[in-house]
C-alpha positions, 0 to 999 in steps of 0.5 A: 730635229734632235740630230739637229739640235745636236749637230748645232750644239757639237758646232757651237762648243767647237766654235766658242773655245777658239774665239778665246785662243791666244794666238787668234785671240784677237782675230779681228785684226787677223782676217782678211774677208774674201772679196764681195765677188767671191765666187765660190759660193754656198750656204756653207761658204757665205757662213766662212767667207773668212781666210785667216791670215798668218797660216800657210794654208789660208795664204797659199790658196789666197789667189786661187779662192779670189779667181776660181769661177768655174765648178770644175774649178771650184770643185778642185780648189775645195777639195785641195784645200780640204786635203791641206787642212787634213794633212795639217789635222794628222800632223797636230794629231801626231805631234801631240800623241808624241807629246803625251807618252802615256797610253791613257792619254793617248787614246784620249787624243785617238778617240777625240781624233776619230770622233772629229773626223766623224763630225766633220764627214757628217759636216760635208753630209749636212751641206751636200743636202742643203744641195739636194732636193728633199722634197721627194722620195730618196729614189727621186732625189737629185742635186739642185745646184751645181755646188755640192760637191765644193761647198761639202769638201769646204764645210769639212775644210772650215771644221778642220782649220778651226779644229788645228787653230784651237789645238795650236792655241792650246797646246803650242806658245804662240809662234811655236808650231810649225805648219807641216804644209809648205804647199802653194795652194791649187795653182788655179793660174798655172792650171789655166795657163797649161790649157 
């Protein structure tokens, strides 16, 4: 029950300080929902069923989240979308250690860097069991639904994209940062085509 309440406490002082951001300050009017018939569907993707316009990344996998229908599918788009908002995470993360020559601050941005990459692996850990039955022994345990593996790489993609958002609003005059991503989503179209 403490890891609980801690997790849901790191999540809330994660979340408050972006709905106060310049750049999304008024993010209502940024959002594009993703159609009612989404098919990638979880309990983590239900609670994020928001792409953010005005960011390459949202706006690349924007076709690929509308018309993924399989898990093989589903489970290769999370896991790119993932890997783009990771890249993304390192380049904010070195850019401000560029920023900030002193060493003190420095290890202020590493230590924060690694304990949010803790946070987000124990995010996807979460999920996965929101998947699994835990009614039994560890031994005896199995998935019981087939998206486990896409709603656990998205929980970690969601915490790293309001992670980059908070720190471009923080640290960058609204327009400024250049997104180091200048990829073109999962392609899910083209991947079906070449089968």
């Amino acid at each position: 029950m403490a890891t609980r309440w801690l997790l849901l406490s790191l999540l809330s002082l994660l979340i408050l300080p972006l709905s106060s951001c310049n750049t999304h300050s008024n993010i209502e009017n940024v959002i594009t929902a993703i159609p009612e018939n989404d098919p990638i569907e979880g309990p983590a993707e239900k609670s994020h069923q928001l792409l953010i316009s005005g960011n390459p990344i949202d706006e690349a996998f924007k076709t690929d989240f509308e018309i993924a229908s399989s898990t093989p599918e589903r489970n290769y788009l999370s896991n790119v979308y993932l890997e783009a908002w990771q890249d993304e995470w390192d380049s904010i993360t070195n850019a401000l250690l560029n920023q900030f020559k002193m060493d003190e601050d420095q290890k202020v941005i590493r230590d924060y860097r690694l304990n949010f990459q803790a946070y987000a692996k124990s995010l996807s850990e979460v999920e996965w069991l929101s998947f699994t039955d835990v009614t039994v022994p560890m031994e005896e345990r199995h998935l019981v639904g087939t998206g486990a593996i896409s709603a656990a790489a998205l929980a970690q993609a969601y915490a790293y994209k309001r992670e980059v958002l908070l720190w471009i609003d923080r640290y960058y005059i609204e327009g400024s940062y250049t997104y180091k991503y200048k990829g073109s989503g999962a392609q899910l179209l083209q991947i079906r085509d070449r089968e």
